[in-house]
C-alpha positions as CSV (number, residue, x, y, z in Angstrom):
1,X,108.0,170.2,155.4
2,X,107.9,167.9,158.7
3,X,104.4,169.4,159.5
4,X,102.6,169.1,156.1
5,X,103.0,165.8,154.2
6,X,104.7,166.9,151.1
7,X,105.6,164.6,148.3
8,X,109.5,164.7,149.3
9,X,108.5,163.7,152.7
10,X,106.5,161.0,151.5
11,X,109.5,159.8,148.8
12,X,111.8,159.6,152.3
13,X,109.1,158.2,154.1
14,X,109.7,154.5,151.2
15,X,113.2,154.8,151.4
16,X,112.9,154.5,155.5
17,X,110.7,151.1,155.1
18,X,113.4,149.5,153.2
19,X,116.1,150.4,155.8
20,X,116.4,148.4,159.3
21,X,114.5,149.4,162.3
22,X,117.3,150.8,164.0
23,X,119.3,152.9,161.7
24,X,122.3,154.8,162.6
25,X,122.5,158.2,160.6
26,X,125.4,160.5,160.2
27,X,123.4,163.9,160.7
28,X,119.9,165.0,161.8
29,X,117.1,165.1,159.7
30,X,115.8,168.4,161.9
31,X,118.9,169.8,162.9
32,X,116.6,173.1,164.7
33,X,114.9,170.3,166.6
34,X,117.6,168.1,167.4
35,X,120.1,171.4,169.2
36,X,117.1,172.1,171.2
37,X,117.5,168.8,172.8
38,X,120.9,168.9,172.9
39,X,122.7,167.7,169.5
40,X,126.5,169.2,168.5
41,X,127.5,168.2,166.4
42,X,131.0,166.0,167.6
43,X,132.6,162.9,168.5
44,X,130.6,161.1,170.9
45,X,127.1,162.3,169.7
46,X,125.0,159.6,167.2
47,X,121.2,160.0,166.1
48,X,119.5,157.1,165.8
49,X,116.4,157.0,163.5
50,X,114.0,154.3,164.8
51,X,111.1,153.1,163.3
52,X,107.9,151.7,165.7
53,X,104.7,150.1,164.3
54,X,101.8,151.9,164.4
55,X,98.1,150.4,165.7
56,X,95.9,149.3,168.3
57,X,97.7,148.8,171.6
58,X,95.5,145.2,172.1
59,X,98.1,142.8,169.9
60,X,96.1,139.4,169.3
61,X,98.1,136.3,171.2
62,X,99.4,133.9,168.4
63,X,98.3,130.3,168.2
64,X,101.2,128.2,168.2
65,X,102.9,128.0,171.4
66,X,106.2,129.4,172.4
67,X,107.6,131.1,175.4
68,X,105.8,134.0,177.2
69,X,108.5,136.6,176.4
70,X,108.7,136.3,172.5
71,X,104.7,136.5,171.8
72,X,105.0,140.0,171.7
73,X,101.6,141.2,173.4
74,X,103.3,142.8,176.5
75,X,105.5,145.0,175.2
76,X,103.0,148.0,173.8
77,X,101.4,149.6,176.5
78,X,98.6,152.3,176.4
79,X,100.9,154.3,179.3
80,X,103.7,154.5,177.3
81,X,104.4,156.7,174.2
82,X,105.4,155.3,170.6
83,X,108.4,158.1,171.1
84,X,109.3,156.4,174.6
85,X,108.5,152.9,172.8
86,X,111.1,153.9,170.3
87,X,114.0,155.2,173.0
88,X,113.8,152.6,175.1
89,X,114.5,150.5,171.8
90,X,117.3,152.4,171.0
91,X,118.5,152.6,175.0
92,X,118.7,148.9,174.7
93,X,120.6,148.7,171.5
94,X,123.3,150.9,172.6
95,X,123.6,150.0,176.2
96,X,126.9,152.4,176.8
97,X,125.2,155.7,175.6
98,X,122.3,157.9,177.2
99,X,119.0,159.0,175.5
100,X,119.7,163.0,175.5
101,X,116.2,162.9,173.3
102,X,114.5,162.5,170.8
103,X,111.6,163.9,167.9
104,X,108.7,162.7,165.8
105,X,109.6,162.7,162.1
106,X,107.2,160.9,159.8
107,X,104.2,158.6,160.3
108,X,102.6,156.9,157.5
109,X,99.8,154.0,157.8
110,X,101.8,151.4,158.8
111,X,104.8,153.2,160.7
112,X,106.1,155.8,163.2
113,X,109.8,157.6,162.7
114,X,111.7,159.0,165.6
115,X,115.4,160.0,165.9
116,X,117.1,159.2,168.8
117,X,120.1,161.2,169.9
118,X,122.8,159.7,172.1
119,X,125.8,160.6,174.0
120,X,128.6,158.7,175.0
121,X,129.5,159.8,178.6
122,X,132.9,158.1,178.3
123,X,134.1,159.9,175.4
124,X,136.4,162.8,176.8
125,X,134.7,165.5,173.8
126,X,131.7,164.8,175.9
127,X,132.6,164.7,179.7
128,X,134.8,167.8,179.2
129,X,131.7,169.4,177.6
130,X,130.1,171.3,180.4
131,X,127.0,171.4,179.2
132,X,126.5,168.0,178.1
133,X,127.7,167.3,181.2
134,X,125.3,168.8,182.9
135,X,122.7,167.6,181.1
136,X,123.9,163.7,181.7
137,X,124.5,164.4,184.9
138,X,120.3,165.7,184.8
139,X,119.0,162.5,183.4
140,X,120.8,160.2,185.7
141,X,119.0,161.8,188.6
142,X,115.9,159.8,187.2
């Protein structure tokens, strides 16, 4: 389903647009995908599906004047990925958690999905969890 564009794909895909960018969800919409990276499913563990525009990554400067860090052209850069675009978005929503990973779900013409998973490192399910330990303990190295 998540490779072809099938019509149920397409029915979640309108339902996604009306929802905010940032959407907390209660389970993942790839669950194979989402254990490869690292998702159990327990306390302290949250998927975030974000939503990043799709487009050229040369955004036109608006007209009217206002201050240098709300025009919005600096933000999209060719070096950077939509799907890093979209954790860093999530990274800055949820300041307390850390970006395990994250996957492509859907794209349409106007629109990119990803969902985001994150783990709490202060929760005790997850810094008793060896493996998510481990695995934190990876990604603050860089």
């Amino acid at each position: 389903m998540w490779r072809s564009n099938n019509d149920e794909l397409k029915s979640k895909s309108i339902s996604w647009r009306r929802e905010p960018v940032l959407n907390r969800i209660a389970r993942p919409s790839r669950l194979d995908r989402a254990r490869r990276l690292g998702y159990k499913s327990k306390q302290g563990i949250l998927i975030v599906r974000a939503r990043v525009g799709r487009g050229g990554m040369r955004k036109q400067r608006p007209v009217s004047g206002r201050r240098p860090k709300h025009i919005g052209v600096v933000h999209i850069k060719q070096g950077v990925s939509m799907r890093k675009v979209a954790e860093n978005r999530v990274n800055e929503k949820y300041p307390n958690l850390e970006v395990l990973g994250s996957y492509y779900l859907h794209k349409d013409g106007k629109y990119l999905w990803y969902e985001v998973i994150l783990a709490d490192p202060a929760h005790p399910r997850i810094y008793k969890d060896k493996e998510l330990r481990a695995k934190l303990k990876a990604f603050a190295k860089y």
